[in-house]
TORMARFI-796647 format. One record per residue: residue in one letter; x, y, z of N, C-alpha, C in turn; residue number from 1. Coordinates in steps of 0.001 Angstrom, whole numbers, plus 524288, in hexadecimal, padded with zeros to 5 digits. Atoms other than C-alpha are relative to their C-alpha. Layout:
BEGIN
<r r="A" n_x="X" n_y="Y" n_z="Z" ca_x="X" ca_y="Y" ca_z="Z" c_x="X" c_y="Y" c_z="Z" k="NUM"/>
...
//
This chain:
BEGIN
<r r="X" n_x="8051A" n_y="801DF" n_z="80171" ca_x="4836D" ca_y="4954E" ca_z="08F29" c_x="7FC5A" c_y="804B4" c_z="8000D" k="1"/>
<r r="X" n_x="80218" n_y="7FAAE" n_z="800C8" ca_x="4796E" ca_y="49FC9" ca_z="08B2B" c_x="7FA74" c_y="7FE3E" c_z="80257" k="2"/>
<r r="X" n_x="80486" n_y="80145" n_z="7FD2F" ca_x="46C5E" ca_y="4A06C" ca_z="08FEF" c_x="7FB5B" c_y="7FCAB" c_z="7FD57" k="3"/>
<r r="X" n_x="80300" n_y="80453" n_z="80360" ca_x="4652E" ca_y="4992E" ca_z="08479" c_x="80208" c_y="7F995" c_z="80281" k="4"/>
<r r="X" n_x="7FEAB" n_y="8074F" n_z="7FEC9" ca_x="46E50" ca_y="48BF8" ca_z="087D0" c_x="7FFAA" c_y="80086" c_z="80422" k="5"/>
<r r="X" n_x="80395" n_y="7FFFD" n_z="7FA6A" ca_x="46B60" ca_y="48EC9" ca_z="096AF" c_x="7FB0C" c_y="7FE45" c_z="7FF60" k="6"/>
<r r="X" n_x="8067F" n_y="80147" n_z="7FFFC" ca_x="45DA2" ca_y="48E21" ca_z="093D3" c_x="7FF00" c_y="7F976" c_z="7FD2B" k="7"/>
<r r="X" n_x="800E4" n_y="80487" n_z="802D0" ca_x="45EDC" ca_y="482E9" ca_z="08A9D" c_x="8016E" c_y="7FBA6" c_z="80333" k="8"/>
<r r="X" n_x="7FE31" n_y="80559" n_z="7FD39" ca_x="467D2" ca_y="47A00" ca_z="093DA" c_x="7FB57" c_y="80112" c_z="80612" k="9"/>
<r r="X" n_x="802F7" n_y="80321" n_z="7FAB4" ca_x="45FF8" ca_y="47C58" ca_z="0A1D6" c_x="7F9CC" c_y="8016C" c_z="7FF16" k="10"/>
<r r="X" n_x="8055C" n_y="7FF2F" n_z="80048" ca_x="4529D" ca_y="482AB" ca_z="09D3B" c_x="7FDB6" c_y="8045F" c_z="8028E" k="11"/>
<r r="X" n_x="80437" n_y="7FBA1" n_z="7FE56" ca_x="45105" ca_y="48D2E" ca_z="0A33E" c_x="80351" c_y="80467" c_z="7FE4F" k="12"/>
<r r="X" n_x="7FD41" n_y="7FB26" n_z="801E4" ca_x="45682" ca_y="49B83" ca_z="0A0D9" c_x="8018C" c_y="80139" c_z="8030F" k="13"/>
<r r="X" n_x="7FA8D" n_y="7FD2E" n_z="7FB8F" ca_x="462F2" ca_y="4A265" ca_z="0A67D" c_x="7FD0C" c_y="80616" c_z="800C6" k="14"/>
<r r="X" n_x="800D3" n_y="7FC29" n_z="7FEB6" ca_x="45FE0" ca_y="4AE48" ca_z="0AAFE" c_x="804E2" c_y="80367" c_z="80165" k="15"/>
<r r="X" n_x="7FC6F" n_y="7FC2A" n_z="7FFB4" ca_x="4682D" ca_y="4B9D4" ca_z="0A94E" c_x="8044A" c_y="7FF95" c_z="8019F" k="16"/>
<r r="X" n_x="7F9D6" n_y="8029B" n_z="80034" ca_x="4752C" ca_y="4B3AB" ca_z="0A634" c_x="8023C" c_y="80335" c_z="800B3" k="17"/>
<r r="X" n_x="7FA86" n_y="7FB96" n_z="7FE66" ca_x="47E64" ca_y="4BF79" ca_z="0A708" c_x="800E5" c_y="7FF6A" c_z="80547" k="18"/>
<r r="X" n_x="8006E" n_y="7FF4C" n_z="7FA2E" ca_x="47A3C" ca_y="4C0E0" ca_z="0B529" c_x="802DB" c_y="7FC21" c_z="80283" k="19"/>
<r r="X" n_x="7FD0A" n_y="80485" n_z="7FE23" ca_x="47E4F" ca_y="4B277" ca_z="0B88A" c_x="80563" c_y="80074" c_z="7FE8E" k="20"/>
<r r="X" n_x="7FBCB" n_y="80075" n_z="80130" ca_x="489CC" ca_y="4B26E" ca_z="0B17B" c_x="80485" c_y="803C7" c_z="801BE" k="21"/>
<r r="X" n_x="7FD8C" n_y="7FC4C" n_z="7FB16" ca_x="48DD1" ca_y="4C056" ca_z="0B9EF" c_x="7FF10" c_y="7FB90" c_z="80444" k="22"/>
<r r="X" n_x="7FF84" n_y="8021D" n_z="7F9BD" ca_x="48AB5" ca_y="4B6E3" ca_z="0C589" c_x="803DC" c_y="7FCE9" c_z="7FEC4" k="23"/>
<r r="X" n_x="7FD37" n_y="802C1" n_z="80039" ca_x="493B4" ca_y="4ACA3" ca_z="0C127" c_x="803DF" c_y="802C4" c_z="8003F" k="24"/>
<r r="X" n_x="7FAFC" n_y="7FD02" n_z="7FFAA" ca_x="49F69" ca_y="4B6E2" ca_z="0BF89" c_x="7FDAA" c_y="800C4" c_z="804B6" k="25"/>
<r r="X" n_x="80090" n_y="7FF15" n_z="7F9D8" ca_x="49B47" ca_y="4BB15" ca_z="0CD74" c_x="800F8" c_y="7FD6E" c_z="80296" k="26"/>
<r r="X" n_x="7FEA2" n_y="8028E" n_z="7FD33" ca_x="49C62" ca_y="4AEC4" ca_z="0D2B4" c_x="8061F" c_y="7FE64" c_z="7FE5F" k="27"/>
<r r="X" n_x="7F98E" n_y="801B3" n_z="801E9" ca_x="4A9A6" ca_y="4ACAA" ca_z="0CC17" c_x="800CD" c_y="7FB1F" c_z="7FCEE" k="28"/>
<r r="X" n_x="801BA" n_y="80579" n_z="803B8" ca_x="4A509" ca_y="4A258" ca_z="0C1CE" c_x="801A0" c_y="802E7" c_z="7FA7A" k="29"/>
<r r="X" n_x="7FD7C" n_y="7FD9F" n_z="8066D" ca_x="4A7AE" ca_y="4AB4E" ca_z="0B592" c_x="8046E" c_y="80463" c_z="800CE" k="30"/>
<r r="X" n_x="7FCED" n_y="7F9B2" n_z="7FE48" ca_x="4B325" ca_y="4B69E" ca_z="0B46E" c_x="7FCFE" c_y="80045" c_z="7F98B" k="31"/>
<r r="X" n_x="80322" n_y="7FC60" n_z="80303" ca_x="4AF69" ca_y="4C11A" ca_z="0ADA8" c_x="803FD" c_y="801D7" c_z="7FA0E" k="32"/>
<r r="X" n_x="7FBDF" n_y="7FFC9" n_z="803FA" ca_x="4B640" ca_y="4C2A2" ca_z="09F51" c_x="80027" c_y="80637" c_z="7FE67" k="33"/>
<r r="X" n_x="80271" n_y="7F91C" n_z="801AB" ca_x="4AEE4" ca_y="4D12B" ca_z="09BDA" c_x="7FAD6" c_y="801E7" c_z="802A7" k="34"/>
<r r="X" n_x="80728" n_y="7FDE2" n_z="7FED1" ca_x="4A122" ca_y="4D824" ca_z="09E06" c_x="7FFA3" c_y="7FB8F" c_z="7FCBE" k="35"/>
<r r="X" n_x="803D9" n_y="80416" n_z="801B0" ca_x="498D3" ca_y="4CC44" ca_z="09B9C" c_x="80238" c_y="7FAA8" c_z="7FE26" k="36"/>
<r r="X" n_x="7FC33" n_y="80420" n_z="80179" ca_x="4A27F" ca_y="4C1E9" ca_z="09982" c_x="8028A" c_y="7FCD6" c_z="80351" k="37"/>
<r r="X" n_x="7FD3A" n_y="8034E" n_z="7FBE0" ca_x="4A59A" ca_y="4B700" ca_z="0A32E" c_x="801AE" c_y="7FB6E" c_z="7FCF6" k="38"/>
<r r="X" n_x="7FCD1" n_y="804EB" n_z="80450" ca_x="4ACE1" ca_y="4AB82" ca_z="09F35" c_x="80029" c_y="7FB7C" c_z="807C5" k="39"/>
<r r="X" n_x="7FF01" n_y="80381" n_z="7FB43" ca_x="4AE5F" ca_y="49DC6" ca_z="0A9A2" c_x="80477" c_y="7FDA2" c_z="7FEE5" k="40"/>
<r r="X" n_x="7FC30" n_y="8032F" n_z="7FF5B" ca_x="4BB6A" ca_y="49933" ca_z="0AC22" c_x="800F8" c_y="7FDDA" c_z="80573" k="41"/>
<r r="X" n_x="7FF19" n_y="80274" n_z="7FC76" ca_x="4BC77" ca_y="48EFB" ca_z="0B65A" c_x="80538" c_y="800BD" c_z="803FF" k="42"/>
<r r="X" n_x="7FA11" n_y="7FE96" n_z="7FC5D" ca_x="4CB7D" ca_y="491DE" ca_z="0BA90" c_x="80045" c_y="80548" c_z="8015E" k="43"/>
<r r="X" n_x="7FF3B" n_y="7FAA4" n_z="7FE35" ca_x="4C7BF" ca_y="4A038" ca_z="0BCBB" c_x="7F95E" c_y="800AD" c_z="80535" k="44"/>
<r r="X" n_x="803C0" n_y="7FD6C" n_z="7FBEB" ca_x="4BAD1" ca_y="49FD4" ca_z="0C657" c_x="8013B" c_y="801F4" c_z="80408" k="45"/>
<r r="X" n_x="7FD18" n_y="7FD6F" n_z="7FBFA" ca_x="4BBB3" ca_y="4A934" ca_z="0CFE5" c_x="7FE88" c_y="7FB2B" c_z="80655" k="46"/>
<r r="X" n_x="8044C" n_y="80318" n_z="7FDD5" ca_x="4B1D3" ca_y="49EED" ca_z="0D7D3" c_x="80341" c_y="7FD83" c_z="80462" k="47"/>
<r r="X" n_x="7FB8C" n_y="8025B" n_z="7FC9F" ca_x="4BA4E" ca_y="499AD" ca_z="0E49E" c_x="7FDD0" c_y="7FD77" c_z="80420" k="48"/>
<r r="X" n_x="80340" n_y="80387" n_z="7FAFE" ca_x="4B4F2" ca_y="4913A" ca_z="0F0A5" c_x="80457" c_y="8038B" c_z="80339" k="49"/>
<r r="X" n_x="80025" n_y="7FCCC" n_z="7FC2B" ca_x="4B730" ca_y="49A4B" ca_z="0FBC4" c_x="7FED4" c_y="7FE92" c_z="80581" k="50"/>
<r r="X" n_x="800F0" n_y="800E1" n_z="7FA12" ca_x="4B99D" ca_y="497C9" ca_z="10A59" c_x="7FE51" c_y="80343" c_z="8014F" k="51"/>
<r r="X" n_x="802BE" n_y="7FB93" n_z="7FD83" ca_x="4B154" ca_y="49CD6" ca_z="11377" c_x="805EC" c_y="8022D" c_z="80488" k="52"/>
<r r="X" n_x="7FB56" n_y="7FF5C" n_z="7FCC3" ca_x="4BADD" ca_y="4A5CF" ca_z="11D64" c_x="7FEAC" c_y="7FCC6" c_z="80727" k="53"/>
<r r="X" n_x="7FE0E" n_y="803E2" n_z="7FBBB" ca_x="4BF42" ca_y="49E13" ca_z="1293F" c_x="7FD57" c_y="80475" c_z="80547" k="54"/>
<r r="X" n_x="801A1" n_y="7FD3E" n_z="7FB2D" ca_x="4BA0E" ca_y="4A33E" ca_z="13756" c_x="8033E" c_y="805B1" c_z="80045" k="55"/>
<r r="X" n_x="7FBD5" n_y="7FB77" n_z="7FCC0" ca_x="4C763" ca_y="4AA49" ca_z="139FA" c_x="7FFC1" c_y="80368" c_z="7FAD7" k="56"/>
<r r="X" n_x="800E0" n_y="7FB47" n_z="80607" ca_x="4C5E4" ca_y="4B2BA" ca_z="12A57" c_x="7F9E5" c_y="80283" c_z="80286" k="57"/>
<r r="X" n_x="804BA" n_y="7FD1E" n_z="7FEA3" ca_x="4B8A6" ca_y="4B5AD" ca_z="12DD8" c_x="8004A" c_y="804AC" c_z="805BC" k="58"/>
<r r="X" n_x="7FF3D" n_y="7FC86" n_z="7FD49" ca_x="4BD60" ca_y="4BAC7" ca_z="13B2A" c_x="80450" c_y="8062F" c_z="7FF31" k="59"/>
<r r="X" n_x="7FC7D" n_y="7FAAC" n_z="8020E" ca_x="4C91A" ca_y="4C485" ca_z="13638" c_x="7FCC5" c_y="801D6" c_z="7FAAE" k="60"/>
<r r="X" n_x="80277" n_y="7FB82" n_z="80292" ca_x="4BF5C" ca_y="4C864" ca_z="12B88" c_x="7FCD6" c_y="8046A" c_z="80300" k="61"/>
<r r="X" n_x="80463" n_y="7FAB1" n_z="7FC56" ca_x="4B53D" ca_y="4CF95" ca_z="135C3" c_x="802F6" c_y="80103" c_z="802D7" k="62"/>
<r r="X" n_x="7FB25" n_y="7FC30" n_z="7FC86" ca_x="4C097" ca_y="4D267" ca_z="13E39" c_x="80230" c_y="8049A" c_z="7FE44" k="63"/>
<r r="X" n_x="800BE" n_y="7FBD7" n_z="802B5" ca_x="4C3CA" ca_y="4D96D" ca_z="13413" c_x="7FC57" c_y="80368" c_z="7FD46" k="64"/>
<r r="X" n_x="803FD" n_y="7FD9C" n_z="8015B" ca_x="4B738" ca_y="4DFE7" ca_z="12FED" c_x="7FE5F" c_y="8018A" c_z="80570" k="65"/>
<r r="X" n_x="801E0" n_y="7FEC7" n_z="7FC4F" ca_x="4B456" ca_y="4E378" ca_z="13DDD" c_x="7FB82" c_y="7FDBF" c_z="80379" k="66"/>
<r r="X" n_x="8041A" n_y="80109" n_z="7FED9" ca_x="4AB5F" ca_y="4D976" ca_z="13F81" c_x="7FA1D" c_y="80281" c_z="7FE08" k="67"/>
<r r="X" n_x="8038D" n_y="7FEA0" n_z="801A9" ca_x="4A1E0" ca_y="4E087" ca_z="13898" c_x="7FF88" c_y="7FF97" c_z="7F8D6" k="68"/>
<r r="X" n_x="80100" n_y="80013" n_z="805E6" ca_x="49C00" ca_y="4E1A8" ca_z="12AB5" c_x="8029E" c_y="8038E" c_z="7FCD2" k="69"/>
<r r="X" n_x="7FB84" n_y="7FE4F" n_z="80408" ca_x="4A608" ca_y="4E66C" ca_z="11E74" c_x="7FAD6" c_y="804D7" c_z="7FD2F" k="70"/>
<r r="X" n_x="8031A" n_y="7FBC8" n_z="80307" ca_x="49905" ca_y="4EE3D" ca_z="11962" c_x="7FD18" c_y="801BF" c_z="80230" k="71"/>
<r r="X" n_x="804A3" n_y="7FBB9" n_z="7FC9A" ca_x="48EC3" ca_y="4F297" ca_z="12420" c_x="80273" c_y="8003E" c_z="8040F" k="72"/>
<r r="X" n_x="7FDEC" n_y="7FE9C" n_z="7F8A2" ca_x="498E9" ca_y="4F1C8" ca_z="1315F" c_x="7FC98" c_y="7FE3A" c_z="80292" k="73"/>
<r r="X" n_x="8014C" n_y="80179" n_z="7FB39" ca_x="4914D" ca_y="4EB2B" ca_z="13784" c_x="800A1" c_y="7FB23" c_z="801B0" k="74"/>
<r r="X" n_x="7FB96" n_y="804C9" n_z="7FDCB" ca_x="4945A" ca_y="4DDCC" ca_z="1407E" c_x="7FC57" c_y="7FE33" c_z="80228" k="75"/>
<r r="X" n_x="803EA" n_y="801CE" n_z="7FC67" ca_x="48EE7" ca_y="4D4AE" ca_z="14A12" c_x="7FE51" c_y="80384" c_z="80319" k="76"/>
<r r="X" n_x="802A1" n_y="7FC65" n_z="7FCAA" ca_x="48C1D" ca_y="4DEF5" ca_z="153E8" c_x="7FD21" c_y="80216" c_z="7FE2B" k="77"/>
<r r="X" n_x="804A1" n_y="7FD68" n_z="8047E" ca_x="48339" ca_y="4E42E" ca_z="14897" c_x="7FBC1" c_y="7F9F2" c_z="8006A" k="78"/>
<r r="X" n_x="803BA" n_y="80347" n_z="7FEC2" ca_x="47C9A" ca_y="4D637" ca_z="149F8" c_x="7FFDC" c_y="7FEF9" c_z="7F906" k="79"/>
<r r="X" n_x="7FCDE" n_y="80155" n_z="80679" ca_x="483E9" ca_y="4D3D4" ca_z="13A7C" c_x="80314" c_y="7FB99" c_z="80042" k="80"/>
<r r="X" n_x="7FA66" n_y="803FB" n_z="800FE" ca_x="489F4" ca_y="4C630" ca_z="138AC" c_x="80388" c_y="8018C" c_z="7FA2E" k="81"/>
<r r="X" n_x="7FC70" n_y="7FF6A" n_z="80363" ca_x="4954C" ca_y="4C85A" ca_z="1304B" c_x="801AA" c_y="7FC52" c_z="7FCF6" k="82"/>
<r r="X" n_x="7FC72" n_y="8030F" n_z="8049F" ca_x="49999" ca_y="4C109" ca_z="1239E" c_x="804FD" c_y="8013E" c_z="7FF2A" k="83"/>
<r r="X" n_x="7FB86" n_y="7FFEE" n_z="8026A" ca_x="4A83F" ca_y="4BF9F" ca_z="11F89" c_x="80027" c_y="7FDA3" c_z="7FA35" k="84"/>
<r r="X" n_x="8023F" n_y="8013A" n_z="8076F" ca_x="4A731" ca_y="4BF48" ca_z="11003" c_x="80540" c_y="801BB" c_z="7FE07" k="85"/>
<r r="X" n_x="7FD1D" n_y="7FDF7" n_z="80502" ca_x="4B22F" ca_y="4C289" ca_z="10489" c_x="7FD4F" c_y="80316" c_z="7FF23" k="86"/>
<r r="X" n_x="80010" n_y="7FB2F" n_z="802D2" ca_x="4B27A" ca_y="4CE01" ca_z="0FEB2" c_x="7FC14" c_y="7FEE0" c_z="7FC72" k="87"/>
<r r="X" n_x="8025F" n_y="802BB" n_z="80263" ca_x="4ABD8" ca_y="4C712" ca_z="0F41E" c_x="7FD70" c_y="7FBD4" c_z="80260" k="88"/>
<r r="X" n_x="802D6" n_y="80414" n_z="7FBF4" ca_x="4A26C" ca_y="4BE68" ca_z="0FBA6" c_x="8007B" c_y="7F931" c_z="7FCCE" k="89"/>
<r r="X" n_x="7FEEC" n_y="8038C" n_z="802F2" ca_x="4A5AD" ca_y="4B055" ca_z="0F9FD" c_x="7FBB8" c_y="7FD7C" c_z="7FD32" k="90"/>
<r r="X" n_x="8038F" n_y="8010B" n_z="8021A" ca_x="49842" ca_y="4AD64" ca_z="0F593" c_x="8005D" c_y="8005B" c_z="7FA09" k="91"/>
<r r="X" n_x="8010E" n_y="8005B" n_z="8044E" ca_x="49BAB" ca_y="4B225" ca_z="0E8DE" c_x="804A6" c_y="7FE53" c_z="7FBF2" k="92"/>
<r r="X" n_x="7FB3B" n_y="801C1" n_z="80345" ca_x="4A82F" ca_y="4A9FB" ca_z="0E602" c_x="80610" c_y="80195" c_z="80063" k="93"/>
<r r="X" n_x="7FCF9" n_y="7FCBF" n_z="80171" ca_x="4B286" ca_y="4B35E" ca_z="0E665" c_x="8042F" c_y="8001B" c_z="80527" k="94"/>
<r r="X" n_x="7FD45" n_y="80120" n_z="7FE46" ca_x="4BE65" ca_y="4B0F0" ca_z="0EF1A" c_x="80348" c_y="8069C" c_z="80261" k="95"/>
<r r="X" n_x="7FD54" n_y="7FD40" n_z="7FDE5" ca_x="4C18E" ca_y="4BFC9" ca_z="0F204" c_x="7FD9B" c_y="800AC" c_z="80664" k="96"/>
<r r="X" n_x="8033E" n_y="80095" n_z="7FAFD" ca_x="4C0ED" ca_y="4C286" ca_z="10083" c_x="80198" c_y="805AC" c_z="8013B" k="97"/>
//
């Protein structure tokens, strides 16, 4: 749908469609075909419902990080609560950890 029949079906104007349509590949709603070319196929979203990790994952992750932070080192004794996140934070869909 282009931005004229946007405007025509809800009334108001899209604003700087490319941009959205990079957010939708970001969230894992479009793959990417070329520069500037997304396409939606339903049997390929990357898009996944994601458990949060269990007490005992969260503990052998900072067990392994030293209890401290993966980018400034620093920990609770710094007076830093610590997050356990994916590699790719699950906030944005994406199932690597």
């Amino acid at each position: 749908m282009g931005t004229a029949e946007y405007q025509k079906r809800t009334g108001s104007v899209f604003r700087d469609p490319d941009r959205q349509i990079r957010c939708l590949h970001q969230k894992g709603v479009l793959i990417k075909v070329s520069k500037g070319i997304y396409k939606y196929d339903p049997d390929f979203i990357e898009i996944k419902k994601l458990e949060d990790f269990t007490t005992e994952q969260k503990i052998e992750i900072l067990e392994g990080d030293g209890f401290r932070c993966v980018v400034c080192g620093r920990g609770l004794q710094d007076g830093i609560e610590l997050q356990v996140d994916r590699i790719k934070p699950k906030r944005i869909g994406v199932a690597n950890q």
